[in-house]
Phi, psi and omega in degrees: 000308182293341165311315166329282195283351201270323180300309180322304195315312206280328173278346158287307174311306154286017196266267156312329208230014210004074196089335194246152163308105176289132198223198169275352177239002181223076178301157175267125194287097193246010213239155165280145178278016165252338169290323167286355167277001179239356156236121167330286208203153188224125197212156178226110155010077192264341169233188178288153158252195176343153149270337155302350183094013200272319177221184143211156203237123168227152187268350192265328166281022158289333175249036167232178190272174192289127168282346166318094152130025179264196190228123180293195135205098162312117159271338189209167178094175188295348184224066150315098170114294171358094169243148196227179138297119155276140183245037195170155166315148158273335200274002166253010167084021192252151161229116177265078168351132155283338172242147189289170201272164184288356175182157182305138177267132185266175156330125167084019187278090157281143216204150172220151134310068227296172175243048171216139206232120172223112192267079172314276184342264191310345165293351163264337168303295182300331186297312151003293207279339159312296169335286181317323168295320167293322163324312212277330227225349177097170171272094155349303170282353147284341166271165228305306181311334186058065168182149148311327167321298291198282205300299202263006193091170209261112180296340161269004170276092187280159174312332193284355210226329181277308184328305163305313167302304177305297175342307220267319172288289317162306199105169159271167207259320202312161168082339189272174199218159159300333158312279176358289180255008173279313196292310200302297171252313201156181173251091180292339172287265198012279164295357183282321209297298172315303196280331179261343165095335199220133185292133144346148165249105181293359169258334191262241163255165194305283180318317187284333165322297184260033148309282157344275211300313195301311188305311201290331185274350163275004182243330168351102163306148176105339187238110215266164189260132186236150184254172177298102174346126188223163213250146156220111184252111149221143175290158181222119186238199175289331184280142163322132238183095175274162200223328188218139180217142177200069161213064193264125184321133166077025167213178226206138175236187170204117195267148156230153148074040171294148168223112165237127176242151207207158189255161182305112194281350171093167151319287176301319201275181142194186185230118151305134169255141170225131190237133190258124168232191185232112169260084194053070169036044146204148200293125163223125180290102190267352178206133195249160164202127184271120183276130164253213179311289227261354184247014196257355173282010183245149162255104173317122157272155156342292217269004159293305255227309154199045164059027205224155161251357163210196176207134188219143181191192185264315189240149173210130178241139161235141319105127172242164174192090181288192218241328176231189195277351191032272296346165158216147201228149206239101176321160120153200178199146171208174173253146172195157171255205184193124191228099150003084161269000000 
């Protein structure tokens, strides 16, 4: 009889224990072994992770090895079935997603590890940089040469070596005069005359003539210069804030291609948006627009905001201001030119 139960047992181990007495270190075996040959590690939760859903945590993966760049899989809880990429060391018992889980995973969550390494990231990376490279250099296989040869040129002719050649054609430029370089080509002051409108001095030197010429067309009125896109990141509290100032003497703007996006402001609250001009010269908020609740998920233009599609003036102000201490932080970006009145 007891021969009896020592077979039972050894086929419950093997059955149950793959050999062995099921323990804490010889877990009971639930996966067809061909599904379990395909997970690293089976876990349970020991805390809350993120409340965005950005990590989750067991302390028990401090004593197993790194897991980076293996596939997470939720077995239980509100987001059963969510699988993600790890995105990080494991061995601090933390597990990071590359993109979050649909919500925080709590305390008491099981999950497994897959033993597949499936790479999102660097596969947008890379298609990314690809993109960039066709922006820069063209499709290679459409060009009339049919090669990146054919496109950029023979790369060991380097620039430092063409410069020398245009030297070596042309000369050095110090020193010339229009007379000069007239003899060379032609009478390039002429055509110079015709295209700008204003003559040269053909006697003196070359450069300083288009010194002279330059200074006069950055000071030139009438013509607006357009600047460099500028971001706009502000905390936003109960006191008034400008985001945007343009009133610097004697000149003249035009704002275009405002964007403002504002994080939810709560249900009680909102941010006054307000735009300041000059009225028989003097500042008046002259149009307001209110962010809330139910709108803040948009990003507001100019002509969304005060009907306009841009604004131009001598002074132009924008001002943010909530209703409560918040912060609330408020997003965006615009453009604008400027001209010498």
């Amino acid at each position: 009889m007891a021969v009896g139960r020592r077979d039972a047992g050894r086929a419950l181990q093997k059955v149950l224990g793959q050999g062995g007495n099921v323990n804490a270190a010889n877990p009971l075996e639930v996966h067809d072994p061909k599904v379990g040959s395909l997970i690293s590690y089976e876990g349970e939760t020991t805390a809350d992770g993120a409340a965005d859903g950005s990590t989750l945590i067991d302390n028990v993966l401090t004593t197993r090895p790194d897991y980076n760049g293996n596939l997470v899989i939720i077995t239980s809880g509100a987001y059963f079935g969510q699988a993600r990429d790890i995105d990080g060391v494991t061995t601090a018992g933390t597990v990071t997603p590359h993109l979050v889980f649909g919500g925080q995973i709590l305390i008491g969550t099981t999950f497994v590890i897959a033993a597949i390494r499936l790479t999102p990231v660097e596969v947008a990376a890379l298609t990314a940089l690809v993109v960039l490279l066709m922006a820069d250099v063209g499709d290679a296989s459409a060009a009339t040469l049919g090669s990146i040869f054919g496109i950029l040129g023979d790369p060991a002719a380097t620039f430092t070596a063409q410069i020398a050649a245009i030297q070596a054609d042309i000369g050095d430029p110090t020193g010339e005069t229009l007379p000069s370089l007239a003899v060379k080509f032609g009478d390039i002051a002429r055509s110079l005359d015709l295209t700008i409108g204003a003559r040269w001095d053909g006697a003196g030197d070359l450069g300083t003539d288009i010194t002279a010429i330059l200074a006069a067309l950055v000071g030139a009125t009438s013509q607006f210069n357009e600047q460099a896109d500028a971001v706009i990141n502000q905390a936003v509290t109960a006191a008034e804030v400008f985001i945007i100032t343009m009133t610097a003497a004697t000149t003249r703007y035009i704002l275009r291609d405002l964007r403002l996006k504002s994080a939810d402001p709560t249900i009680a609250n909102t941010i006054t948006v307000r735009l300041y001009t000059l009225i028989n010269d003097v500042e008046v908020n002259v149009d307001s627009f209110i962010i809330t609740n139910a709108n803040f998920g948009t990003y507001f233009s100019l002509m969304d905001m005060f009907g306009v599609p841009y604004v131009a003036g001598d002074s132009i102000r924008v001002s943010l201001q909530g209703s409560a201490a918040g912060p609330y932080t408020v997003t965006g970006q615009y453009s604008h030119g400027k001209t010498n009145v």
